[in-house]
C-alpha positions as CSV (number, residue, x, y, z in Angstrom):
1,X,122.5,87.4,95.2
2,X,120.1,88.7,92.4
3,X,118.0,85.3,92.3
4,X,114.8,85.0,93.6
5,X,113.2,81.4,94.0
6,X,109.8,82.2,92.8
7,X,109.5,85.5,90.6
8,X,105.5,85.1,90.0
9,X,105.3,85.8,93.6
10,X,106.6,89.7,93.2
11,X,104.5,90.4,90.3
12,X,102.2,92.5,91.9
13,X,104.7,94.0,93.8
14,X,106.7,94.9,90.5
15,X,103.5,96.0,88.7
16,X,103.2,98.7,91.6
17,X,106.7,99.7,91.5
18,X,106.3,100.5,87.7
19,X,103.7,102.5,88.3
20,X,105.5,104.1,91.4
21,X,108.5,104.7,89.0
22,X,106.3,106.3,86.2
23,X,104.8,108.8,88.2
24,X,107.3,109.7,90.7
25,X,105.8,111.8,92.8
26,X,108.0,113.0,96.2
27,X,108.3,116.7,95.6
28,X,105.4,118.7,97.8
29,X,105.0,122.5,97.9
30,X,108.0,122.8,95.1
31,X,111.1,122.9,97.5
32,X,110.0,119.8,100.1
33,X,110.8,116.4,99.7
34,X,109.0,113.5,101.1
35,X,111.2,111.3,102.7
36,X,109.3,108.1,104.4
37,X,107.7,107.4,101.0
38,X,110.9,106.9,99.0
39,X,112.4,105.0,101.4
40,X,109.5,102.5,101.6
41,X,109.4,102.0,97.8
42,X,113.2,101.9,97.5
43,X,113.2,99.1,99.8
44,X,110.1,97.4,97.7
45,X,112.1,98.0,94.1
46,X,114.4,96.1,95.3
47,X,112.9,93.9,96.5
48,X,110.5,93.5,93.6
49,X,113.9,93.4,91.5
50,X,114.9,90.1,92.8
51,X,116.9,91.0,96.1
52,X,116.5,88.5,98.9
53,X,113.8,90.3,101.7
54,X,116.8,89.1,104.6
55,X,119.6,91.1,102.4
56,X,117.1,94.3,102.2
57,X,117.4,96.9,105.0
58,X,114.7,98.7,106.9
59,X,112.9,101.6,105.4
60,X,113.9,103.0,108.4
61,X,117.6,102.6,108.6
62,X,117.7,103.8,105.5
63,X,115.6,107.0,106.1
64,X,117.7,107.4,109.8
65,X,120.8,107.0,107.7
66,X,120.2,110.7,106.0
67,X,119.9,112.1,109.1
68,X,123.5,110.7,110.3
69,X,125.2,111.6,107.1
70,X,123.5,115.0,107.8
71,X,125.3,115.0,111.2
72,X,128.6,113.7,110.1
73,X,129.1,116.0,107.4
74,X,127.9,119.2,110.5
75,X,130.6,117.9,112.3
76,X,133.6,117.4,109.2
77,X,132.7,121.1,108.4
78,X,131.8,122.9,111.6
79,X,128.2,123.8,110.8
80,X,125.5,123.6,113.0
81,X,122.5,125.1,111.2
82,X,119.6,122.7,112.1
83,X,118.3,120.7,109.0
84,X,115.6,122.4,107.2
85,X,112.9,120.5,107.4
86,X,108.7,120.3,108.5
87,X,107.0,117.7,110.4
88,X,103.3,116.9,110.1
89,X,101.6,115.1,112.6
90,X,99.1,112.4,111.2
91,X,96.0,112.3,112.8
92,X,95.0,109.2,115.0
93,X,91.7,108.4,112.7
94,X,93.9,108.5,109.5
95,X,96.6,106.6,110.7
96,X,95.8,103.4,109.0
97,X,97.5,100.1,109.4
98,X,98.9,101.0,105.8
99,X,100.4,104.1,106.8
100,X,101.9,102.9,109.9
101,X,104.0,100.9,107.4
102,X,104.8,103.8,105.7
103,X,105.1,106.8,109.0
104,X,106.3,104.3,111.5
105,X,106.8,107.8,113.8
106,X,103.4,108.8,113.1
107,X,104.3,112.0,111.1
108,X,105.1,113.0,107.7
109,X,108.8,114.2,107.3
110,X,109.4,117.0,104.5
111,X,112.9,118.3,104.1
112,X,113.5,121.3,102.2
113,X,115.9,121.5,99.5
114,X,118.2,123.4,101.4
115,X,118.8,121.1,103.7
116,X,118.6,117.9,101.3
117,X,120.3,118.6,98.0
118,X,124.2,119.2,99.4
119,X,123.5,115.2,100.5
120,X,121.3,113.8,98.6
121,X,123.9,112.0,95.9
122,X,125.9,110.9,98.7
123,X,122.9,109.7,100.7
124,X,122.1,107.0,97.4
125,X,126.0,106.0,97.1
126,X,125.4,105.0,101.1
127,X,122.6,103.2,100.9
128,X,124.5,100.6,98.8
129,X,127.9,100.9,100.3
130,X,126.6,100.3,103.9
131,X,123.1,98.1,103.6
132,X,124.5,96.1,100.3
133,X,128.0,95.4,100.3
134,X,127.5,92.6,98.1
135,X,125.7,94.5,95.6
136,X,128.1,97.6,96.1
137,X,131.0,95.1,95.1
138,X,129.3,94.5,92.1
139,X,128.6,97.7,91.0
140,X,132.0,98.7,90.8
141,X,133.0,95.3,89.2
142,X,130.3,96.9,86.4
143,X,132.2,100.2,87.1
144,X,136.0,99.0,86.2
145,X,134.4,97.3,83.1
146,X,132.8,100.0,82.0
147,X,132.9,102.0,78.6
148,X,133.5,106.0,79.2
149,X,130.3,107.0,80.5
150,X,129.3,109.9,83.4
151,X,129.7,108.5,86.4
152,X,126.9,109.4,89.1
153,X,125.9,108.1,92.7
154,X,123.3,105.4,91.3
155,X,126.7,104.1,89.1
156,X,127.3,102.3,92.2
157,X,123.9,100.3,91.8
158,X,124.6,97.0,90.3
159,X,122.8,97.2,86.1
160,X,120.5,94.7,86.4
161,X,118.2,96.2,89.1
162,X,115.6,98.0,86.7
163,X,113.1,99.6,88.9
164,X,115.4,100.1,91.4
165,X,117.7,102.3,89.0
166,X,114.5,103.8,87.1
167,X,113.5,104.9,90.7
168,X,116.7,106.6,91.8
169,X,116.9,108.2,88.2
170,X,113.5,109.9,88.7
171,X,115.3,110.8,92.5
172,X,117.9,112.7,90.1
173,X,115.5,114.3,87.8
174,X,114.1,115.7,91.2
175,X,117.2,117.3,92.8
176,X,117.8,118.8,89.5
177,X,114.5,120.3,89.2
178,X,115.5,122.0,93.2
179,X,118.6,123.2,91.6
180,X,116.8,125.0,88.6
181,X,114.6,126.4,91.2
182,X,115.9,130.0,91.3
183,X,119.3,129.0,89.7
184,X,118.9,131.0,86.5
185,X,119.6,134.7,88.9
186,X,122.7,133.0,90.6
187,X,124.5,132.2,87.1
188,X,123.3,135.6,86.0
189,X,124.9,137.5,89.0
190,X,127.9,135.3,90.0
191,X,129.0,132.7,87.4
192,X,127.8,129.8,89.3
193,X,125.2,128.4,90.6
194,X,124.0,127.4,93.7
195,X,124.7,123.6,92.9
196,X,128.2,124.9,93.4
197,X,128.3,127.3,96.4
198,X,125.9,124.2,98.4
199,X,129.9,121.9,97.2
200,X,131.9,124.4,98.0
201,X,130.2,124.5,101.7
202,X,129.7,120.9,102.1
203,X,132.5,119.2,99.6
204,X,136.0,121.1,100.9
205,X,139.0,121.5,99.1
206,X,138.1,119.9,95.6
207,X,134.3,121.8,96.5
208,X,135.8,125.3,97.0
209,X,138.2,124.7,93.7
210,X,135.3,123.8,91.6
211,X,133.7,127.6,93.0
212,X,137.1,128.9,92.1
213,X,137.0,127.8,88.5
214,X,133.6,129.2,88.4
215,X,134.7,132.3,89.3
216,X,137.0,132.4,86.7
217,X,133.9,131.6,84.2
218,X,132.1,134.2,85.9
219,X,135.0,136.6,84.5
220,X,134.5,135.4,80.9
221,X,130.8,135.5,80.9
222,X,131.1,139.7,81.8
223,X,133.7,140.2,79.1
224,X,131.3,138.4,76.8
225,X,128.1,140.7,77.9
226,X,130.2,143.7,77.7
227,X,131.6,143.1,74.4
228,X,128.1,141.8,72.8
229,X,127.1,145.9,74.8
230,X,130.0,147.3,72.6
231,X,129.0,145.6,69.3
232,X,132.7,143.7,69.6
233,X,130.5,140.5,68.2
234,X,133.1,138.3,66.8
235,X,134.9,139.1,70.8
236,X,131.8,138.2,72.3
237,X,131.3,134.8,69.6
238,X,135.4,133.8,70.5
239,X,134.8,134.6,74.5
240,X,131.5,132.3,74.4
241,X,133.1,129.5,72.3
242,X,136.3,129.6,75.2
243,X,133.5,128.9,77.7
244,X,131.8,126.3,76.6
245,X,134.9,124.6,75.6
246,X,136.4,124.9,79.0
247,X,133.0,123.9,80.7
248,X,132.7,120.3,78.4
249,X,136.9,119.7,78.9
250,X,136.3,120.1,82.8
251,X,133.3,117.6,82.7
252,X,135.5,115.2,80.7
253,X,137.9,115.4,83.0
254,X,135.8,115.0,86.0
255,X,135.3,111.4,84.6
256,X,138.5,110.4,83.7
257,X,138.2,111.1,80.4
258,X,141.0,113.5,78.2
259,X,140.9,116.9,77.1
260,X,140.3,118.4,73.8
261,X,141.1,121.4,71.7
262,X,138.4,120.7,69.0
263,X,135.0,122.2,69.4
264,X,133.3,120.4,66.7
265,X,135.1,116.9,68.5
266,X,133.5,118.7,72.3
267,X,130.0,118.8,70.9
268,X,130.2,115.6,69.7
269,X,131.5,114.0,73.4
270,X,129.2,116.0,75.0
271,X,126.4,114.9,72.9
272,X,127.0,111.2,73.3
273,X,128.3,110.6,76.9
274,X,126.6,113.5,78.5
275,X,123.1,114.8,77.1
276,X,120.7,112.8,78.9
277,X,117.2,114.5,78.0
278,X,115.5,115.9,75.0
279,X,116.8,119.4,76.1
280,X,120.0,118.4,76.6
281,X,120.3,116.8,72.9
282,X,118.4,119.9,71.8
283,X,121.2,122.2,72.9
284,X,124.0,120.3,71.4
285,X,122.0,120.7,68.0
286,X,122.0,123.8,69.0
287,X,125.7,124.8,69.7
288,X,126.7,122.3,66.4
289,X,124.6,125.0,64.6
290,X,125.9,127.8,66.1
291,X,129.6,126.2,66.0
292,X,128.9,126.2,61.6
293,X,127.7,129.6,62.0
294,X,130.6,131.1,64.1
295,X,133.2,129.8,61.7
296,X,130.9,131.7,59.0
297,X,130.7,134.6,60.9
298,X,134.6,135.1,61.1
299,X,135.0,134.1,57.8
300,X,132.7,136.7,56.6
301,X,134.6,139.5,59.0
302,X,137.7,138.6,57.0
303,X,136.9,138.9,53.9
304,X,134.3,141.8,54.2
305,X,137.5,143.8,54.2
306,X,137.7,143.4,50.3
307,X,133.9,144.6,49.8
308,X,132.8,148.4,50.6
309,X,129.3,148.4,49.9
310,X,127.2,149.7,53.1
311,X,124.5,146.6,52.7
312,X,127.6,144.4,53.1
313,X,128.3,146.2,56.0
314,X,125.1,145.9,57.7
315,X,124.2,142.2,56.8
316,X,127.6,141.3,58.7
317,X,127.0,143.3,61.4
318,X,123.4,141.5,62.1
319,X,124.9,138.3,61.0
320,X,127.7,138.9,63.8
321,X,125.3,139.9,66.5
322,X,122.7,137.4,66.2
323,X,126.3,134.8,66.6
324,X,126.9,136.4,69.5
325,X,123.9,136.7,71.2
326,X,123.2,132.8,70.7
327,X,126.6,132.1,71.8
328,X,126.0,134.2,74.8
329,X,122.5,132.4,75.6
330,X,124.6,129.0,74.9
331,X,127.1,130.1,77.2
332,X,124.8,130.4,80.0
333,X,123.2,127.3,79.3
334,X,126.4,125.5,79.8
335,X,127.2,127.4,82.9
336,X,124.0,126.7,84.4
337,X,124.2,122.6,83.3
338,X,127.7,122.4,84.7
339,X,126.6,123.4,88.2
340,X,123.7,121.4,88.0
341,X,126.0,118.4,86.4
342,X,128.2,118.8,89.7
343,X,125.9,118.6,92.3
344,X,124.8,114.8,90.9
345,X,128.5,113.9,89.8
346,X,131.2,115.3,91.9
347,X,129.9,115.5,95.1
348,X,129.6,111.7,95.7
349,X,133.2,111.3,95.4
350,X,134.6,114.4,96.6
């Protein structure tokens, strides 16, 4: 399916497409996203990737296809709020034969994140399960052989589509910048985030147990802020450690992976299957760091018992403190990732 009889005729095409894919650009006013354009160049990175033009769909079906996974889903859960979204006419004198490609309706379609995120990974996994069965098949032939790796929506693209895939991870890389917008105030007041609350609306049961187990992280994260108030540090360092342990075991989980007890072992299979970015590997630095310095922390609390001088006193107490307000900001991180992680990897398959 992948062969193409004469590659030197999509060169152009492909030398576009990397440039497409290097400065992805479908995010307007912050919260909108740009639907007819994305659909157009999907269609071209594939086809610039070697699929055959008669296996490719429409730009169109594929951009009408959101909307009827928008409706379906209304229907499954009852809800009839009208999609978010804002239509711009395009004016008859800039309507050129090159946008008419592009804005077959003659407008430009912006859907806010409101309306879009709850869909969006699900929206990718269709595209190849309905326009490309072939290539679906052999995505999860690619799948089944797989080492233990995340599994997200464009997992279901077959590997050896490059600007296809680089395309639909800058996609990703969008819906988690809508996510951080505002997200830091909902993990701050509830636990969660609104990755979550948007599954547990749209994704039933298994979406309103992964709220449920937020809840239950929102309860820890208030134990750990009150005992930081109170000056119980080493409470505050074990309470933040429990968190990030249970948040890493849960992704591991999610994936078919198995769950651990070390935290030292956590760090490390976050680190490798699950830190994506340069932040991401910066905060599991980070929490190896502050894993070295929590052991020292209640090692020190121990054996400060046998010393009585009041500078020994003091240095543990800021040594104790500063532990547990990085575990604390650590904690939150994690909390924040895992309902940013769950909008991209449990909602497809939910």
């Amino acid at each position: 399916m992948m062969a193409v009889s004469n590659q030197d005729e999509y060169a152009p095409l492909r030398e576009v497409m990397q440039r497409v894919v290097d400065e992805y650009e479908y995010i307007h006013n912050e919260c909108w996203f740009m639907m007819e354009p994305f659909c157009v160049y999907l269609v071209n990175a594939m086809l610039a990737d070697g699929i055959p033009r008669d296996q490719l769909p429409d730009p169109l079906s594929v951009f009408q296809l959101f909307y009827s996974l928008y409706d379906e889903q209304s229907k499954i859960i009852g809800r009839t709020t009208p999609i978010s979204q804002d239509v711009v006419d395009i004016p008859d004198s800039e309507y050129t034969e090159t946008l008419q490609d592009i804005f077959p309706y003659q407008v430009q379609t912006y859907v806010h994140c409101t309306s879009f995120t709850f869909l969006g990974s699900d929206w990718i996994w269709r595209i190849a399960e309905e326009f490309l069965p072939d290539l679906h098949e052999k995505a999860n032939e690619d799948l089944a052989t797989a080492e233990f790796k995340p599994g997200i929506a464009y997992g279901r693209w077959a590997k050896d589509l490059p600007l296809t895939r680089r395309l639909i991870e800058g996609y990703f890389e969008m819906i988690s910048y809508f996510m951080r917008y505002g997200e830091g105030r909902a993990v701050a007041e509830k636990g969660h985030g609104n990755a979550e609350m948007l599954i547990a609306t749209w994704g039933g049961e298994k979406g309103q147990e992964l709220v449920n187990r937020g809840a239950a992280v929102k309860e820890s994260i208030e134990k750990a802020q009150n005992a930081l108030k109170k000056g119980f540090y080493i409470e505050c360092t074990v309470l933040c450690e429990c968190i990030i342990s249970r948040i890493i075991n849960e992704v591991i989980v999610s994936v078919g992976g198995k769950p651990n007890t070390k935290l030292y072992k956590l760090v490390e299979i976050f680190g490798q299957n699950f830190a994506g970015n340069d932040k991401e590997k910066k905060v599991v630095l980070e929490t190896d760091f502050w894993r070295e310095r929590r052991n020292q922390a209640v090692h020190n609390y121990v054996t400060s018992q046998i010393s009585s001088g009041p500078e020994s006193v003091s240095e543990l107490d800021k040594e104790t403190r500063m532990t547990a307000e990085k575990g604390l900001e650590l904690a939150l991180w994690y909390v924040n990732w895992r309902g940013q992680w769950a909008l991209k990897h449990i909602l497809p398959i939910i």
